[in-house]
C-alpha positions as CSV (number, residue, x, y, z in Angstrom):
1,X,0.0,0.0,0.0
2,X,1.5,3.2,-0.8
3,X,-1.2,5.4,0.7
4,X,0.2,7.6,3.4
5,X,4.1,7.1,1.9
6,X,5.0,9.8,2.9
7,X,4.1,10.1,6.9
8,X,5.7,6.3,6.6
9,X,8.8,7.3,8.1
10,X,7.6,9.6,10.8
11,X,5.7,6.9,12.5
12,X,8.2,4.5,12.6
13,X,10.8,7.0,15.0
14,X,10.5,5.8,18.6
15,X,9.0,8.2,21.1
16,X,11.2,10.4,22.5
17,X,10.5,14.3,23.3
18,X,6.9,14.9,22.9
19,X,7.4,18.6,21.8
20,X,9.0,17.4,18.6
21,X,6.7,17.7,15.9
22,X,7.4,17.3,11.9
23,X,6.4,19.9,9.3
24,X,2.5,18.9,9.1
25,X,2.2,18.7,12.4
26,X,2.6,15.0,13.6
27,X,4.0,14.6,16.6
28,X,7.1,11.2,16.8
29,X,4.8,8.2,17.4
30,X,5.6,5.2,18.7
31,X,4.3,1.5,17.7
32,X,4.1,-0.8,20.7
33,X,3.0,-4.6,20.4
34,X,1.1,-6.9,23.3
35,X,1.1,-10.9,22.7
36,X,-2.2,-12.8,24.2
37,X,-3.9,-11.4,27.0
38,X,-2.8,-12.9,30.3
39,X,-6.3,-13.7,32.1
40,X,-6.5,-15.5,35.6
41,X,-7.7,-18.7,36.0
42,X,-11.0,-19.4,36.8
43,X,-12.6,-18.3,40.0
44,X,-12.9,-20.7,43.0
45,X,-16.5,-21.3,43.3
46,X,-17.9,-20.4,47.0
47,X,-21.5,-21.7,47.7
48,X,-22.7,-18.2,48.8
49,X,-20.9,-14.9,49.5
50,X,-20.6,-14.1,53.4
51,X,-23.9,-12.5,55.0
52,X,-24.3,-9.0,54.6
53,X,-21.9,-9.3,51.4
54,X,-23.1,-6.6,48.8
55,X,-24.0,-7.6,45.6
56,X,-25.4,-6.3,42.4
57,X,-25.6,-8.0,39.1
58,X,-23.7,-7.0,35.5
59,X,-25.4,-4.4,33.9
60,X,-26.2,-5.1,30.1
61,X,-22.8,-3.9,28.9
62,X,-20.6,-6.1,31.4
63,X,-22.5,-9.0,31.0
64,X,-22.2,-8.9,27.3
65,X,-18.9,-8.1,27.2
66,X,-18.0,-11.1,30.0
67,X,-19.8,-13.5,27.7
68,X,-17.3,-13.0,24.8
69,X,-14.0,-12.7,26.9
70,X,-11.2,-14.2,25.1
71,X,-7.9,-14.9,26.1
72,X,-6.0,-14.1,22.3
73,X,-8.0,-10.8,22.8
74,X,-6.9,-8.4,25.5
75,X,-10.7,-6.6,27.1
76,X,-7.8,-3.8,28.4
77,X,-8.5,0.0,28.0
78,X,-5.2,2.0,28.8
79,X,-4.7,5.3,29.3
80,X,-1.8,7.0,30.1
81,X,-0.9,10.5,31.6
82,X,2.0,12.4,31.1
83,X,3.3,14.3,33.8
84,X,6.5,17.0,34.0
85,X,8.0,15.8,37.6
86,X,7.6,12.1,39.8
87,X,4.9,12.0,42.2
88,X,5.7,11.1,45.8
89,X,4.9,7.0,46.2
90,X,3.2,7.1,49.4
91,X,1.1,10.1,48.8
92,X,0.1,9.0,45.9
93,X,-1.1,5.6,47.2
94,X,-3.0,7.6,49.7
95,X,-4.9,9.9,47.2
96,X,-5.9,6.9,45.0
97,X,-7.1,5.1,48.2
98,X,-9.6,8.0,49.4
99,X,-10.4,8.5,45.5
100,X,-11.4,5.1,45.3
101,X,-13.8,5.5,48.9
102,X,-14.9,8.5,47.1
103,X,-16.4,6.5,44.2
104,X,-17.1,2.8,45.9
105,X,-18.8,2.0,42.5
106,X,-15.3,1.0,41.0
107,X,-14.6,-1.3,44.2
108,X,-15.8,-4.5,43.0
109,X,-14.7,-7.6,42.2
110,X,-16.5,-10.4,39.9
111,X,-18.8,-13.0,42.5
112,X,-18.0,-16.4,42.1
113,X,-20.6,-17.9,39.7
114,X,-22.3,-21.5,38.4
115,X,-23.6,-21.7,34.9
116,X,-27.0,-21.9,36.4
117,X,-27.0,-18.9,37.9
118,X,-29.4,-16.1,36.6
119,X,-26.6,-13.8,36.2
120,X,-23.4,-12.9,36.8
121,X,-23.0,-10.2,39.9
122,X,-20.3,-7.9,41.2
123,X,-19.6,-7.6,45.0
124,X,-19.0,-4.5,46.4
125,X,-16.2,-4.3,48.8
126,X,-15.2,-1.7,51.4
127,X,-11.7,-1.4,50.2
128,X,-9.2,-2.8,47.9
129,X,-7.7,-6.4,48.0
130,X,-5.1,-5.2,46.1
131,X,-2.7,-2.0,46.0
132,X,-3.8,-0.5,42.4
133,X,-0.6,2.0,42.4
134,X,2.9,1.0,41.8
135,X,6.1,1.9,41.0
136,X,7.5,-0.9,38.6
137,X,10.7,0.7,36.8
138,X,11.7,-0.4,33.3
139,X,10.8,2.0,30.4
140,X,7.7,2.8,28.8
141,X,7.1,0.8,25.9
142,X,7.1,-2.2,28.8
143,X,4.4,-0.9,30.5
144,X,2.8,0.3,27.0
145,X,3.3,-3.9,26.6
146,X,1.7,-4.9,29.9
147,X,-1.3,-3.0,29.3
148,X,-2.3,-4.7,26.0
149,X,-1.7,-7.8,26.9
150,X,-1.8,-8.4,30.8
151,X,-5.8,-7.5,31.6
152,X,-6.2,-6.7,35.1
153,X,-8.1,-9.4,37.3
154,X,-11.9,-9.6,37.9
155,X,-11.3,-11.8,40.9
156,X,-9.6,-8.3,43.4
157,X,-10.9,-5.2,43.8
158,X,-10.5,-2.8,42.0
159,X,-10.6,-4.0,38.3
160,X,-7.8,-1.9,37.3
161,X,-3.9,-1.2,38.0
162,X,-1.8,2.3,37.7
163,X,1.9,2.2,37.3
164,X,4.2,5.5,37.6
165,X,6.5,5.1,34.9
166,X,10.0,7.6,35.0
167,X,10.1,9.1,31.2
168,X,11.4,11.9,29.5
169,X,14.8,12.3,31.2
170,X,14.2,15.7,33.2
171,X,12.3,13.9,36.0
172,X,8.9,13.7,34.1
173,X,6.9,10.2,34.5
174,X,4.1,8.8,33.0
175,X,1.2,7.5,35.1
176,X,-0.2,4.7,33.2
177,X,-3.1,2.9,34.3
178,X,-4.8,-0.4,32.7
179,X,-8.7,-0.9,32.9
180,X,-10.7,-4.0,32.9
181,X,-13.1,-3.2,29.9
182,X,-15.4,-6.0,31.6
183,X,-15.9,-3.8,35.1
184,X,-15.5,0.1,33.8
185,X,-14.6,2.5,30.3
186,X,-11.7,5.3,29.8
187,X,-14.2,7.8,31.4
188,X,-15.1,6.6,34.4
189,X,-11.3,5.7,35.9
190,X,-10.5,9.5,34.6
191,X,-13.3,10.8,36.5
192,X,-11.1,8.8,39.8
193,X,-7.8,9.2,38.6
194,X,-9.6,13.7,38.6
195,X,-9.9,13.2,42.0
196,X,-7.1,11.2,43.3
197,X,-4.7,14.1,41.3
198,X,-7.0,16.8,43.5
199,X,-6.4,14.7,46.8
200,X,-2.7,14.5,45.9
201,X,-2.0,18.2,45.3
202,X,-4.7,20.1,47.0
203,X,-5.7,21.8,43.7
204,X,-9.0,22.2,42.4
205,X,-9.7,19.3,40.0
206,X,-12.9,20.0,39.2
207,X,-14.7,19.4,35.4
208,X,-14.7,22.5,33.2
209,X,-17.9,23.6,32.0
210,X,-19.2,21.7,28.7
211,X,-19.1,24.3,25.8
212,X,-22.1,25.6,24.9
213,X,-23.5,24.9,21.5
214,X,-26.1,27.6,19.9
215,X,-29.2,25.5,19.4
216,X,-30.7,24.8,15.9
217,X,-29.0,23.5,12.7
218,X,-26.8,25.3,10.5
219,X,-28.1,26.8,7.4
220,X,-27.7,24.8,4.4
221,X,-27.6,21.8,6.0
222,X,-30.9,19.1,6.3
223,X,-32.4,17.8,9.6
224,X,-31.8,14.7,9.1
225,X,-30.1,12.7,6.5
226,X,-30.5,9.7,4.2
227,X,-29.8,6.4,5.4
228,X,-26.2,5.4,4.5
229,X,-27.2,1.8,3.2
230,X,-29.7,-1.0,3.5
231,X,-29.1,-2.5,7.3
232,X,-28.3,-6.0,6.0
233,X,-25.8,-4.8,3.6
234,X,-22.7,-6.2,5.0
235,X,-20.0,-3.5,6.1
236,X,-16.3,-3.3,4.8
237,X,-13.6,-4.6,6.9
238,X,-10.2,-3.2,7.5
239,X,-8.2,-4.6,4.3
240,X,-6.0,-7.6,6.0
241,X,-2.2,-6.8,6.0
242,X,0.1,-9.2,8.1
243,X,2.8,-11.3,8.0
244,X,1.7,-13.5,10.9
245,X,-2.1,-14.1,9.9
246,X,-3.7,-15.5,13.3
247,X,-0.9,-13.6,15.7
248,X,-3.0,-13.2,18.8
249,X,-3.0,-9.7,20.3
250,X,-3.0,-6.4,20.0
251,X,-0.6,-3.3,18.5
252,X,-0.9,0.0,19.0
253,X,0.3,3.3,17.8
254,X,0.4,6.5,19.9
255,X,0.9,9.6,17.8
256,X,0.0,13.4,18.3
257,X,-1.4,15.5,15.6
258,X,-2.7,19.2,15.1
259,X,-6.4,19.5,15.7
260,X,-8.0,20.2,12.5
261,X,-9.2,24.0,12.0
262,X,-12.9,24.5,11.4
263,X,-14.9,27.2,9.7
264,X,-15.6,30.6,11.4
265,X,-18.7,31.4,13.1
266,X,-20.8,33.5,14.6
267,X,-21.4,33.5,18.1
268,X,-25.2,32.8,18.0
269,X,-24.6,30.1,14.9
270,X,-23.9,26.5,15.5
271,X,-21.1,25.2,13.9
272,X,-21.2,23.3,10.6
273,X,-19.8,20.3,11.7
274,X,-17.6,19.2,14.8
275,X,-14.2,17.8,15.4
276,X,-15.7,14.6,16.1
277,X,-17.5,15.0,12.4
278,X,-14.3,15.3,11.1
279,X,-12.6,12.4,12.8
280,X,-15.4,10.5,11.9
281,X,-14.5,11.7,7.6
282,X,-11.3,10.8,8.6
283,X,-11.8,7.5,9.5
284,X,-14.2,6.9,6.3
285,X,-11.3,7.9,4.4
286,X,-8.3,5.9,5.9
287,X,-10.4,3.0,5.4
288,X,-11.7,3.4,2.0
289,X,-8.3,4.5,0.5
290,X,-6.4,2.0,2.8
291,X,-9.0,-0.8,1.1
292,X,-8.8,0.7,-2.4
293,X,-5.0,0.0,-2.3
294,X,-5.6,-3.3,-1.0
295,X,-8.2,-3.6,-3.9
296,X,-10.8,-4.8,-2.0
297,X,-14.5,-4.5,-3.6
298,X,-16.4,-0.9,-2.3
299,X,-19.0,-1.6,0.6
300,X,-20.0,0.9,3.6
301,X,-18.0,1.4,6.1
302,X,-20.0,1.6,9.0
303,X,-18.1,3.3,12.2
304,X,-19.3,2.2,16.1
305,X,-19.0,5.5,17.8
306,X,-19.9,6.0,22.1
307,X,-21.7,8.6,22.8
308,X,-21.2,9.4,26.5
309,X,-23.8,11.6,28.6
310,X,-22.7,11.0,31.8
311,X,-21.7,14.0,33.9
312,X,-17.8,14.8,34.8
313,X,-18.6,16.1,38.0
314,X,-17.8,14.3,41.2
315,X,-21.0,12.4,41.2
316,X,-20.1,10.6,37.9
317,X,-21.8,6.9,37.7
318,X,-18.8,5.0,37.3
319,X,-19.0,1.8,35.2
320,X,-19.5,1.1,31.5
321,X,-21.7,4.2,30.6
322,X,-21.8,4.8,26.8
323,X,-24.5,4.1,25.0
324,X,-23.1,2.8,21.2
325,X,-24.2,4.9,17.7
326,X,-23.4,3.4,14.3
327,X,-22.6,6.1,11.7
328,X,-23.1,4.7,7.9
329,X,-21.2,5.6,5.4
330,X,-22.9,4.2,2.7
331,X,-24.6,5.1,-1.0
332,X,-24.1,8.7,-0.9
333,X,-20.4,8.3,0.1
334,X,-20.0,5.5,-2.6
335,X,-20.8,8.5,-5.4
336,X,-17.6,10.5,-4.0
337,X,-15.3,7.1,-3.4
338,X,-13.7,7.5,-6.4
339,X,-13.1,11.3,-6.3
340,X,-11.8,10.9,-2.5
341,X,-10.0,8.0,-3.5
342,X,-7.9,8.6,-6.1
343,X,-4.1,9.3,-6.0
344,X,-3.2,12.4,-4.5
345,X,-4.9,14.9,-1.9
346,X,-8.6,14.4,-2.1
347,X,-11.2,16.7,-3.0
348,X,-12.0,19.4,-1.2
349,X,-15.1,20.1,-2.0
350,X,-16.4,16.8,-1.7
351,X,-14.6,16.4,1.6
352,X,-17.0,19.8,2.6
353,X,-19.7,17.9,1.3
354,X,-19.3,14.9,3.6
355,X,-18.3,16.9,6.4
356,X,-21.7,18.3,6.2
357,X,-23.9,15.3,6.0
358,X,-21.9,13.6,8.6
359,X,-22.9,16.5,10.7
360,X,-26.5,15.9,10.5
361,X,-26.2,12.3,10.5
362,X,-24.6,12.6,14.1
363,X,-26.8,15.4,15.3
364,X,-29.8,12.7,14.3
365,X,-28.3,9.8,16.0
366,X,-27.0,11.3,19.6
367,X,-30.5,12.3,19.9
368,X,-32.3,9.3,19.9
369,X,-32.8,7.6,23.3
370,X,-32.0,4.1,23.2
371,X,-30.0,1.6,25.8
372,X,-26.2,1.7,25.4
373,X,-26.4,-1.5,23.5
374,X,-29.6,-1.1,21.2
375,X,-33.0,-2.9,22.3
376,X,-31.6,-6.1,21.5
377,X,-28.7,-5.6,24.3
378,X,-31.3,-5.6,26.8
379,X,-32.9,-8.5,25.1
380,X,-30.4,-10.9,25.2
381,X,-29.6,-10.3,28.6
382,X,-32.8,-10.5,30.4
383,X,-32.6,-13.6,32.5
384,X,-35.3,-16.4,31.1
385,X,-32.9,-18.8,30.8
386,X,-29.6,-19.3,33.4
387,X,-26.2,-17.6,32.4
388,X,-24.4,-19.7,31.5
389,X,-26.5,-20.9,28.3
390,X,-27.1,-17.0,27.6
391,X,-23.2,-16.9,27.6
392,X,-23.1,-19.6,25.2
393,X,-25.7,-18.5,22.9
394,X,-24.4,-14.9,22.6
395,X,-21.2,-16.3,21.9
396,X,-22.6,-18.3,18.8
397,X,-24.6,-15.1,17.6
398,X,-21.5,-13.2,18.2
399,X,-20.2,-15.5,15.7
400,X,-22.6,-15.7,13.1
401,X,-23.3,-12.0,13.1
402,X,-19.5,-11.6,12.9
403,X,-19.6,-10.6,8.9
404,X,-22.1,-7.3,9.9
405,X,-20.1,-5.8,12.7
406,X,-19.2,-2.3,11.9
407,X,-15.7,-1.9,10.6
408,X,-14.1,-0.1,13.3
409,X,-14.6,2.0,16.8
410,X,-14.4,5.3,16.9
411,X,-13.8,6.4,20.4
412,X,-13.8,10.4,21.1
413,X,-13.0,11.3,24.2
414,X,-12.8,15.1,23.1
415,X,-11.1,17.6,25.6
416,X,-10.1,16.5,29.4
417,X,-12.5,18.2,31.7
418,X,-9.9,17.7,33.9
419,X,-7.2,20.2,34.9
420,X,-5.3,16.3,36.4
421,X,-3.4,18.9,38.1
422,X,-1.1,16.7,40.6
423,X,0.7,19.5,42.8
424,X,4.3,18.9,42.9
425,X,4.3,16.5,39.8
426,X,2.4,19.2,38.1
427,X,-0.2,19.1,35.3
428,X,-0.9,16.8,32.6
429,X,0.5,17.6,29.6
430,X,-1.0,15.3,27.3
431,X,-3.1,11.9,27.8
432,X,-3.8,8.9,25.6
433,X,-6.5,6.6,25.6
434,X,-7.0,3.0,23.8
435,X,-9.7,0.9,23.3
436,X,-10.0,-3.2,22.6
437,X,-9.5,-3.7,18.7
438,X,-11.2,-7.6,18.6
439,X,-11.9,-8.9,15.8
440,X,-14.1,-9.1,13.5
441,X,-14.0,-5.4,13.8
442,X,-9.7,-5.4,14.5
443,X,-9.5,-1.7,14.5
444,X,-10.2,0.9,17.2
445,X,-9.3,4.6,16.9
446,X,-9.5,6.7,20.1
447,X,-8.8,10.4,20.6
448,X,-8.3,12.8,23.0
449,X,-7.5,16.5,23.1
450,X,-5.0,18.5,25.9
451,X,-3.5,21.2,25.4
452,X,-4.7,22.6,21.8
453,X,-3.1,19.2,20.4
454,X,-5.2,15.5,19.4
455,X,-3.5,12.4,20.7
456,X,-4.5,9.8,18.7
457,X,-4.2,5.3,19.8
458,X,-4.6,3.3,17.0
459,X,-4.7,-0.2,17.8
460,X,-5.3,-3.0,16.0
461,X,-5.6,-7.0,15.9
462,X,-3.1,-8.9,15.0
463,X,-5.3,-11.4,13.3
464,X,-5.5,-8.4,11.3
465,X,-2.7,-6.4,11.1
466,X,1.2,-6.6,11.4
467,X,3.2,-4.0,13.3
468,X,4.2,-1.9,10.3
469,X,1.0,-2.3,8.4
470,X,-0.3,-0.7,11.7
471,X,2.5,1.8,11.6
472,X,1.3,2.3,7.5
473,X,-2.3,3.0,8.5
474,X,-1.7,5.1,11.0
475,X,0.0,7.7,8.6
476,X,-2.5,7.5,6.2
477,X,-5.0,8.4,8.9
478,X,-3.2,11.5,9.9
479,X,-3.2,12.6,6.0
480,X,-6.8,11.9,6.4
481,X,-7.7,14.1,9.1
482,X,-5.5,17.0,7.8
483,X,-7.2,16.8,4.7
484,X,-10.9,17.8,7.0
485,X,-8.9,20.8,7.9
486,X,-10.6,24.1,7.1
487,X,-8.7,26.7,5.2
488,X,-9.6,30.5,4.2
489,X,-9.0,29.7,0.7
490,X,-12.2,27.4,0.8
491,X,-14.5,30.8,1.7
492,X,-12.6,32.7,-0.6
493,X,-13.7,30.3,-3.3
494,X,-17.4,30.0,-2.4
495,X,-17.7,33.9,-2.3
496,X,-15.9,34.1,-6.1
């Protein structure tokens, strides 16, 4: 594939100073790969828990995502926070500890279970059975390692581990803390790790206010737009590009790119289209040139995006709370493919064109109320028949559905509420986040945006992709999302 030749090279220099940025903008990257994921062995089954032992049963999304655990596919979410000085060990253990009484919800280990039971239930525990904080040593890409491929036990509370990584070599660290996908998202450990960082260094931590969007919809635009493609129309997938076809695992590639500009407004107009419009176009377009060099056939590419309405504030619910959209890009897109396609820098004006009717695509979708995993979520977890058959049939479904999952995730964190201001050891200066990348999907893109710059984790299966076909893709999505960038010249244009 030669899409993206030319940002080739950058991703494959090995993260060093993250202030050093190439002429478009990309920051170095770095490309770490995690083998299988290292699980612990079953759970010792108990006859009952102790009396007054608190319980409460999986909600939809943990249930689900128990069912179809799999030991050559990490369930890991990793974020990682970079930090200008080393926190002090023993403080820091003590501001996670009171962060942690300060949200009980994320102490809780999995209950042991029989296949009989009618579900699956998490107890609540006063306090941790384990230390979650440590101070490990070695270098980053290690720990990068250990967190795609060692998944933190369901069996101790809490469902999740941060290490303190030294890196940057003027006394900066990295505090990098692994998530059990099964228990709780990217979100809801921030939202603790917000007010562990407060505890820690006495600063206000506190969420800044959402930004407020002028209601009603741009002019030009339509309410609503036409569906992307018949719902039975099977999706693309990720063209396959590996040496090592079968590799379990996961890689990943953490990179840092310029925001993409957007038109100018006026104060009392809503914006055309959002950053998350454009990282959605950008994603469209990674995939369909990535499979047009790979000469695979045209289909939609239909993109899993969460969509998360929880508050920041300290009264968070902390779990799994996103709900999941799919956006379609599908007949109308198929019209541009080969104009967006072709060699060279796409067009611009259909890229305008897109960005638009993405725009109300998404504005559609985030406003319909449905559970975070559609009405057939809810379905196939309701308890008529005992869990472990459930388990077992949602596997097989999982199976046969397999060929119309969407083709990737899109996860968009947007910016940190969070100041993650840590006293001593300072403020954040970036984060990353990453999400699972199981096949059949085998892709996940996540973003997030500190200090006026994107982070971007792209990780990938195995199954699917090698390392530098990872490396390959990720370039070719940073062309991608500079080519959504607004420039004057496009106004000039439409006014001549």
């Amino acid at each position: 594939a030669e899409e993206g030749g030319g940002a080739v090279s950058r991703a494959r220099r090995a993260a060093g100073s993250s202030d050093t940025r190439d002429a478009d903008g990309m920051s170095e990257s770095a490309v770490v790969s995690g083998g299988a994921a290292q699980q612990a062995g079953p759970t010792p089954v108990a006859p009952g828990g102790p009396a007054g032992e608190r319980r409460i049963p999986f909600p939809t999304v943990d249930e689900i995502t128990r069912h179809c655990l799999d030991n050559d596919e990490p369930e890991t979410v990793h974020v990682e926070i970079h930090l200008p000085a080393l926190p002090d060990p023993k403080r820091l253990r003590a501001a996670f500890a009171e962060a942690m009484r300060r949200h009980p919800r994320i102490l809780l280990r999995q209950a042991p279970t029989r296949w009989w039971r009618p579900r699956y239930e998490w107890v609540l525990t006063d306090g941790p059975d384990r230390d979650p904080v440590s101070f490990p040593g070695g270098t980053l890409e290690e720990a990068r390692r250990r967190a795609l491929a060692r998944c933190p036990s369901l069996d101790a509370s809490p469902p999740f581990r941060a290490e303190v990584i030294e890196h940057g070599g003027e006394g900066g660290c990295v505090l990098l803390v692994t998530i059990n996908h099964t228990a709780l998202d990217g979100p809801a450990c921030l939202r603790v790790v917000a007010s562990a960082a407060e505890l820690y260094g006495g600063a206000d931590n506190s969420p800044a206010p959402p930004p407020v969007r002028p209601p009603g919809e741009p002019r030009g635009t339509q309410p609503e737009s036409a569906p992307g493609s018949r719902p039975w129309t099977r999706p693309a997938r990720v063209a396959a590009d590996t040496c090592h076809p079968g590799a379990p695992g996961n890689g990943m590639l953490i990179a840092e790119l310029p925001v993409p500009d957007r038109p100018p407004r006026a104060a009392d107009e809503p914006a055309a289209y959002t950053v998350n419009d454009q990282l959605l176009v950008a994603t469209w377009l990674m995939v369909a040139r990535w499979n047009s060099a790979h000469e695979e056939p045209v289909r939609p590419v239909r993109i899993t995006m969460p969509v998360d309405d929880r508050p920041r504030t300290a009264d968070m619910p902390i779990g799994n709370g996103t709900r999941l959209v799919e956006v379609t890009f599908g007949a109308q897109e198929r019209e541009m493919h080969r104009a967006l396609t072709a060699p060279g820098a796409p067009d611009r004006e259909a890229i305008g064109r897109l960005l638009r009717t993405t725009a109300a695509r998404t504005r559609a979708l985030k406003s319909v109320d449905r559970p975070q995993l559609g009405f057939s979520g809810d379905l196939l977890t309701t308890p008529l028949l005992p869990v472990g058959l459930r388990a077992a049939g949602i596997r097989t479904l999982r199976r046969a559905a397999g060929p119309w999952a969407s083709t990737t995730l899109l996860s968009n964190i947007g910016r940190v509420p969070y100041p993650l201001d840590f006293g001593d050891a300072g403020r954040a200066r970036a984060v990353w986040f990453s999400a699972p990348a199981k096949v059949p999907r085998g892709l996940s893109v996540t973003t997030v945006s500190t200090g006026g710059r994107l982070q971007l984790a792209l990780r990938w299966s195995h199954a699917r992709l090698d390392d530098s076909a990872g490396e390959r893709l990720g370039a070719l999505f940073a062309e991608s999302l500079a080519a959504t960038s607004y420039t004057p010249a496009e106004s000039d244009e439409g006014h001549s």
